[in-house]
C-alpha positions as CSV (number, residue, x, y, z in Angstrom):
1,X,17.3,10.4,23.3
2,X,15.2,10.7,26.3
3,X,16.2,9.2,29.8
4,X,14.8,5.9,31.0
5,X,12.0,5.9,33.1
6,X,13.2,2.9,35.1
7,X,16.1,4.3,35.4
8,X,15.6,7.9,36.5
9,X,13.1,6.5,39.0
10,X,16.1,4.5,40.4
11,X,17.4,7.5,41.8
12,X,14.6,9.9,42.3
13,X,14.7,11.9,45.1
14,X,10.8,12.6,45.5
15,X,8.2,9.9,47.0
16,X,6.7,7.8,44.5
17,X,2.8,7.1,44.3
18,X,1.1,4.8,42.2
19,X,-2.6,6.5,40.3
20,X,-4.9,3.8,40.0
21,X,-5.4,0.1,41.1
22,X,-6.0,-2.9,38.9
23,X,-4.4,-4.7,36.4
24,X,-2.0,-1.7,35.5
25,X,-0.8,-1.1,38.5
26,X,-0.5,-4.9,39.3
27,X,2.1,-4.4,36.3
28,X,3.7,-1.5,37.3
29,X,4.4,-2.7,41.2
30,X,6.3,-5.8,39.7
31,X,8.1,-4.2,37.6
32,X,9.3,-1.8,40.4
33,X,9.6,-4.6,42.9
34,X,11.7,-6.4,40.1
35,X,13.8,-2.9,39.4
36,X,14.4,-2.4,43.7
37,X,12.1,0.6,43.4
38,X,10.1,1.5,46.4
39,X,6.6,3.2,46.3
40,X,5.0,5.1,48.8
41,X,1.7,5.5,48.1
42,X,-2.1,4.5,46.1
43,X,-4.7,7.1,45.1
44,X,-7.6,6.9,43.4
45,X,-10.0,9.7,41.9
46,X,-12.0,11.1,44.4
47,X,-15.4,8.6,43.9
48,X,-13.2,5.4,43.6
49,X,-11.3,5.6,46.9
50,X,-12.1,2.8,49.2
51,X,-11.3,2.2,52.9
52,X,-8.8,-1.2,52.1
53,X,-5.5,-2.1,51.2
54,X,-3.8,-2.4,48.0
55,X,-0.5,-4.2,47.9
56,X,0.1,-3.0,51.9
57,X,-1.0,0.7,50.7
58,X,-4.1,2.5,51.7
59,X,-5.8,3.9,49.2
60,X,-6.0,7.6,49.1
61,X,-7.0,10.5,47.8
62,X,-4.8,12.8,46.1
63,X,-4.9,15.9,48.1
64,X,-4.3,13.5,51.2
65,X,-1.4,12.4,49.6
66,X,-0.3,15.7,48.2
67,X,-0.7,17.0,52.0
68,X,1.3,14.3,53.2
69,X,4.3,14.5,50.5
70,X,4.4,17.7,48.7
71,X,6.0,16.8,45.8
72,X,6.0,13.3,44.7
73,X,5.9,11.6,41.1
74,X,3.1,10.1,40.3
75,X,3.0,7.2,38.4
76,X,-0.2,6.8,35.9
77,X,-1.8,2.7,36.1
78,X,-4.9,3.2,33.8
79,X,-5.5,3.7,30.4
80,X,-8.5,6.3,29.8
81,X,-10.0,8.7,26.5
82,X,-12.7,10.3,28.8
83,X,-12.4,13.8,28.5
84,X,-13.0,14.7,32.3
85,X,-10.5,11.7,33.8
86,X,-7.9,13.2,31.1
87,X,-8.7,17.2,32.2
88,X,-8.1,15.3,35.7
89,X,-5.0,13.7,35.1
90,X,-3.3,16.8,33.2
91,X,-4.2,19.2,36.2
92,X,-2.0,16.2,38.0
93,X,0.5,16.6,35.7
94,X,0.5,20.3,35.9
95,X,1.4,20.1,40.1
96,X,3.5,16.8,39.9
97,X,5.8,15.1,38.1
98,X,3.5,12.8,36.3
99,X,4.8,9.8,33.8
100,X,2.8,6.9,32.3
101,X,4.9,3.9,32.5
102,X,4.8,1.6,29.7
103,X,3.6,-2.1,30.2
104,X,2.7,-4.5,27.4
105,X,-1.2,-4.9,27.5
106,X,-0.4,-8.5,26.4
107,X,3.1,-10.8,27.1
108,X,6.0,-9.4,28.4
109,X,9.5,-7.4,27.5
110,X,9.9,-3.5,28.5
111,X,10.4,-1.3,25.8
112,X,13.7,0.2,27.3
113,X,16.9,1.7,26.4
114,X,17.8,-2.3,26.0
115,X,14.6,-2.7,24.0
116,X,15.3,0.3,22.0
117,X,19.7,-0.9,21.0
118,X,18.6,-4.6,20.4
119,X,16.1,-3.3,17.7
120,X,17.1,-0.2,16.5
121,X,17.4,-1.5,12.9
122,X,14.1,-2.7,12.5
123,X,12.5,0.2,14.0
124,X,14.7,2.2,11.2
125,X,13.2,0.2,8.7
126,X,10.0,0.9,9.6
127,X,10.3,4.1,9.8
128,X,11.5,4.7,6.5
129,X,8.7,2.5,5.1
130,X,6.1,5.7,7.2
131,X,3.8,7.5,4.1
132,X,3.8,11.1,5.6
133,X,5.7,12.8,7.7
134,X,2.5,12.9,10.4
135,X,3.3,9.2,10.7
136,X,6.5,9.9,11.3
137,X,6.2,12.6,13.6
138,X,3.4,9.9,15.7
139,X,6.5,7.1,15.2
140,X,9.3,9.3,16.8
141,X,6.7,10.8,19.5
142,X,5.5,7.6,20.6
143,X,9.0,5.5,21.1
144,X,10.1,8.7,22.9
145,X,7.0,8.5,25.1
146,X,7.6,4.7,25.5
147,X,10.8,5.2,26.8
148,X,10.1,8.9,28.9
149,X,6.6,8.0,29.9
150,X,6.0,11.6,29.4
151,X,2.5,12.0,28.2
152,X,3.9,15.2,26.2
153,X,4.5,13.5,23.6
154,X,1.7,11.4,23.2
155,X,-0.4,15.1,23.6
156,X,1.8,16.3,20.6
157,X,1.1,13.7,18.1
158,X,-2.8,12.8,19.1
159,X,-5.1,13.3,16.1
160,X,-8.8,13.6,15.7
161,X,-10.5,10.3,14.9
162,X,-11.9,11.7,11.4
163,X,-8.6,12.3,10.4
164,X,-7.5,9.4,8.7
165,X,-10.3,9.6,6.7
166,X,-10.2,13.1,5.6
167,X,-6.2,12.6,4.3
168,X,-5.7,9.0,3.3
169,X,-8.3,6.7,3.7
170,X,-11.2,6.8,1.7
171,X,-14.0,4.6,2.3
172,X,-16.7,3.9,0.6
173,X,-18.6,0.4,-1.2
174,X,-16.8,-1.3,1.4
175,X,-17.2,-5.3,2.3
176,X,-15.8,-4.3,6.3
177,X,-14.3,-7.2,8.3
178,X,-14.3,-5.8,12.0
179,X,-12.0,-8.4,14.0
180,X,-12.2,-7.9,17.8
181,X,-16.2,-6.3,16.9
182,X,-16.8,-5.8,21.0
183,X,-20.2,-4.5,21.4
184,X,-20.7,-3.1,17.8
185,X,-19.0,0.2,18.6
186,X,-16.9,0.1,15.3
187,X,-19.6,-1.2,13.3
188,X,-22.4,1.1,14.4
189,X,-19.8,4.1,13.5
190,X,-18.6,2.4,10.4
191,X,-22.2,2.6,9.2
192,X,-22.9,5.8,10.4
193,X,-19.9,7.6,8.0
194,X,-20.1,5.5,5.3
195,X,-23.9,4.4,4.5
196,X,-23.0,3.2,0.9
197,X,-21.1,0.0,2.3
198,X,-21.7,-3.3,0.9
199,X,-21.7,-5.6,3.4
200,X,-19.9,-6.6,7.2
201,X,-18.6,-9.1,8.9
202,X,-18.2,-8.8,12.6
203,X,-16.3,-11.0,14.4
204,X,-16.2,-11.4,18.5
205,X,-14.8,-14.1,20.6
206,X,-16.3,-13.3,24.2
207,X,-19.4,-14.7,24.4
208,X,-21.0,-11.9,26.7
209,X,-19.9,-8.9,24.6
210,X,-21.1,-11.2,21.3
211,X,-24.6,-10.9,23.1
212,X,-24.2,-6.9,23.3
213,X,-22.7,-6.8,19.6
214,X,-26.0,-8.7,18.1
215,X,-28.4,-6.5,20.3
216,X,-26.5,-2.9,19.4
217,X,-26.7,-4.3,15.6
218,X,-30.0,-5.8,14.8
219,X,-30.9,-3.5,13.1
220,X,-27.8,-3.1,10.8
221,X,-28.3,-4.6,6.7
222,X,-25.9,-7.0,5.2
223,X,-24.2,-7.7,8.8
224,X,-23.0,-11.3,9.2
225,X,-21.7,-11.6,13.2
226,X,-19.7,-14.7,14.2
227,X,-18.7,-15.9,17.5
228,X,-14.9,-16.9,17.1
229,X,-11.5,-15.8,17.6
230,X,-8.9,-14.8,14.8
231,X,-5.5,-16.7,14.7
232,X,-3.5,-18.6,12.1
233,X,-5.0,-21.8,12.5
234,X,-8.8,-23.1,12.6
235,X,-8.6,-25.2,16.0
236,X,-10.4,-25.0,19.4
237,X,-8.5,-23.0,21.5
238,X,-8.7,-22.2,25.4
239,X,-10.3,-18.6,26.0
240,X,-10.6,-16.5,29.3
241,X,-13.6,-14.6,28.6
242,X,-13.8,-11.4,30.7
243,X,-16.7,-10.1,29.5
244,X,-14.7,-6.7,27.6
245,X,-12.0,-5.5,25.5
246,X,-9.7,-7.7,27.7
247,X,-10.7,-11.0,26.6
248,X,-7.5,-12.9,25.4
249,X,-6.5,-16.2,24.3
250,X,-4.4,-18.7,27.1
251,X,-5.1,-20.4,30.0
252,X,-8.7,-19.9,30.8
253,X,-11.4,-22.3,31.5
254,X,-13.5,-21.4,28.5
255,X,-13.1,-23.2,24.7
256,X,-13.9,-21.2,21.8
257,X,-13.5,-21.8,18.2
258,X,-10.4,-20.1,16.4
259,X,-10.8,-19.2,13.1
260,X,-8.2,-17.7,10.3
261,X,-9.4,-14.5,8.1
262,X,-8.5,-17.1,5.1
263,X,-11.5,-19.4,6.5
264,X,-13.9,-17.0,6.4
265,X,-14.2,-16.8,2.8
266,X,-15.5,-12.5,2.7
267,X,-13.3,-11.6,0.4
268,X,-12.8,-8.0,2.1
269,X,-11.7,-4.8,1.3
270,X,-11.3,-3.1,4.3
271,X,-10.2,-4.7,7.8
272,X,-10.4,-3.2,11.0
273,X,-8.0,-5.7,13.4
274,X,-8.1,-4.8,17.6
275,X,-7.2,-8.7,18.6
276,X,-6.2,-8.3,22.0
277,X,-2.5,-9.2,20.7
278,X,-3.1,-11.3,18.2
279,X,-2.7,-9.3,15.3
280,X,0.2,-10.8,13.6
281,X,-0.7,-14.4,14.3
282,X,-4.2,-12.6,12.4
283,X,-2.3,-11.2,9.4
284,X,-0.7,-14.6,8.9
285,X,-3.9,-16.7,9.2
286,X,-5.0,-13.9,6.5
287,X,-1.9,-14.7,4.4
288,X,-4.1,-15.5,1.0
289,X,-6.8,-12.9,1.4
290,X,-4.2,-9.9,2.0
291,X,-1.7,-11.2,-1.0
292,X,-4.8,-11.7,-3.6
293,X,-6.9,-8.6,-2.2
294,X,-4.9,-5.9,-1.0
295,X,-7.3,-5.1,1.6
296,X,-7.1,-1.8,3.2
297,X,-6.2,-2.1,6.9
298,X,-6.7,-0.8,10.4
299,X,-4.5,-2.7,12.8
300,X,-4.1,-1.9,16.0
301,X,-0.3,-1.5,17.4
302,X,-0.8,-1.1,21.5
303,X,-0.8,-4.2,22.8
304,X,2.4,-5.7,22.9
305,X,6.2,-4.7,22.8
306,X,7.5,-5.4,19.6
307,X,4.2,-4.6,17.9
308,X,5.8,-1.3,16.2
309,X,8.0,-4.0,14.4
310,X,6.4,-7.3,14.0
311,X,3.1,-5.4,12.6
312,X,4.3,-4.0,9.8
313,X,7.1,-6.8,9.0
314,X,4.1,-9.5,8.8
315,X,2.1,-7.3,6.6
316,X,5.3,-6.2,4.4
317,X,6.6,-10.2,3.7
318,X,2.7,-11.1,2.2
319,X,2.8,-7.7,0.1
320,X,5.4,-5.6,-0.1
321,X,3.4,-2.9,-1.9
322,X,1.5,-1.4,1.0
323,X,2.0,2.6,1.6
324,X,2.1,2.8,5.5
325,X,0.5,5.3,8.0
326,X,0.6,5.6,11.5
327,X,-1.6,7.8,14.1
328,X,-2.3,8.5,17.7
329,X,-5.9,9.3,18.9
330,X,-7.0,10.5,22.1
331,X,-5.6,8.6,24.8
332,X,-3.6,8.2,28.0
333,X,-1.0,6.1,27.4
334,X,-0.6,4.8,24.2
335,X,-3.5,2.4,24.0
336,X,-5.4,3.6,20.0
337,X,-2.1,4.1,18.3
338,X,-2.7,2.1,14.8
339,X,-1.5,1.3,11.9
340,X,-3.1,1.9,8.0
341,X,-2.0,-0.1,5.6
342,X,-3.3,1.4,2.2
């Protein structure tokens, strides 16, 4: 099994240097503070570098940096699928020792080597419950890439979008449920390969991406949009409302109604579920509707640590009957690995 990151970093012998600012890399630096790591360094790509601090660094440039250090590892803090910031960060990774750290989008816990002991039996059991041996190629890639942060191995298991639907999941006089809708991205492509559907229902918590989702899709037939939030329990709930994909439920100042998949009465045959973390407190609020139905499922498995496990084990004690897939799409670091549930 691969090294620890945290713990190879613990005795590197090269200068370390953070890629990226943000939220990521707020992540990251505690983590290394917490760890005794030091870091010596912030770049950004070249039209993002700024003459301030962050965290007591300058940010750079990475030919200033390069010039300064020579070798270094670099340390990826962003998530990205753009084609030219990926080119970028592989012709990184090509002069550097480059890893992408992995950080729980939502709540807390490392997926380390402790991680990895503590729940080696249930990631077994998941893996033996893996349909094809692609999904279990993705599986054994990924946790080896969790615990590395070597972006090899997300590189050797990424798939083409289509591909799902060309092996295993056939789509066609869908009703859709799109939990976590955003701007009508999924919806808009949803139409666009499968024309013969029978009818959506989009659902969106943050207020300013509901907006965007009703203009992109005004023009869509037999679309029903609500503004809510999945959970397993109808209540008003406290929302921060960032205004993107990184809207979550807790402390914010906003309130926002929380509805279950139960509630909504659709009756669906195919979900699509990118909660922001709240996909298993989703699958149980969806308890009746996934036990009578069956619906085929999309749910997304990035966002927090035990997600590789909890995911399929709340699916798997409703019905116990579901074939399982798993792929990796396009992405630096793990951020659109799902799971199907067929």
């Amino acid at each position: 099994m691969e090294t620890e990151l945290w713990q190879y970093l613990k005795t590197a012998n090269k200068p370390i240097v953070l890629y990226g600012m943000g939220n990521g890399a707020d992540k990251i630096i505690n983590i290394l503070n917490e760890k005794g790591i030091s870091f010596q360094g912030v770049f950004a790509s070249d039209g993002f570098v700024r003459d301030k601090l962050f965290h007591g660094h300058k940010i750079s440039s990475y030919s200033s940096l390069k010039e300064k250090f020579g070798d270094m590892i670099v340390l990826l803090c962003f998530g990205s699928s753009l084609p030219d910031v990926i080119e970028n960060i592989l012709k990184i990774a090509s002069e550097q020792e480059l890893y992408a750290p992995e950080v729980p989008v939502i709540g807390g816990g490392l997926f380390d080597s402790d991680f990895l002991k503590k729940n080696a039996e249930s990631l077994h059991f998941v893996y033996n419950r893996l349909a094809d041996d692609i999904s279990r190629h993705t599986f054994e890639n990924i946790i080896k890439y969790k615990l590395s942060g070597k972006i090899s191995y997300l590189l050797n298991c990424q798939v083409d979008e289509n591909e799902p639907y060309t092996s295993f999941l056939k789509l066609e006089n869908e009703r859709f449920l799109d939990l976590g809708a955003y701007n009508g991205d999924t919806v808009l492509g949803f139409t666009e390969n499968f024309p013969k559907y029978d009818s959506i229902l989009a659902v969106e918590p943050d207020k300013k991406t509901f907006k965007k989702l009703l203009s992109n899709t005004e023009n869509i037939k037999n679309l029903t949009t609500v503004n809510a939030c999945i959970s397993d329990k109808c209540e008003t709930v406290n929302f921060k409302m960032l205004g993107g994909r990184n809207s979550v439920l807790g402390d914010g100042k906003d309130q926002i109604e929380a509805v279950t998949i139960d509630s909504l009465t659709f009756n669906p045959t195919y979900i699509k579920m990118d909660v922001e973390g709240e996909e298993v407190a989703a699958i149980k609020g969806g308890s009746q509707t996934i036990l009578k139905g069956k619906p085929k499922m999309l749910i997304s498995a990035y966002h927090r640590t035990d997600d590789f496990i909890t995911i399929p084990k709340a699916v798997l004690g409703i019905r116990d009957d579901y074939k399982i897939y798993m792929r990796h799409f396009k992405y630096l670091p793990a951020w659109d690995t799902n799971f199907y549930f067929i």
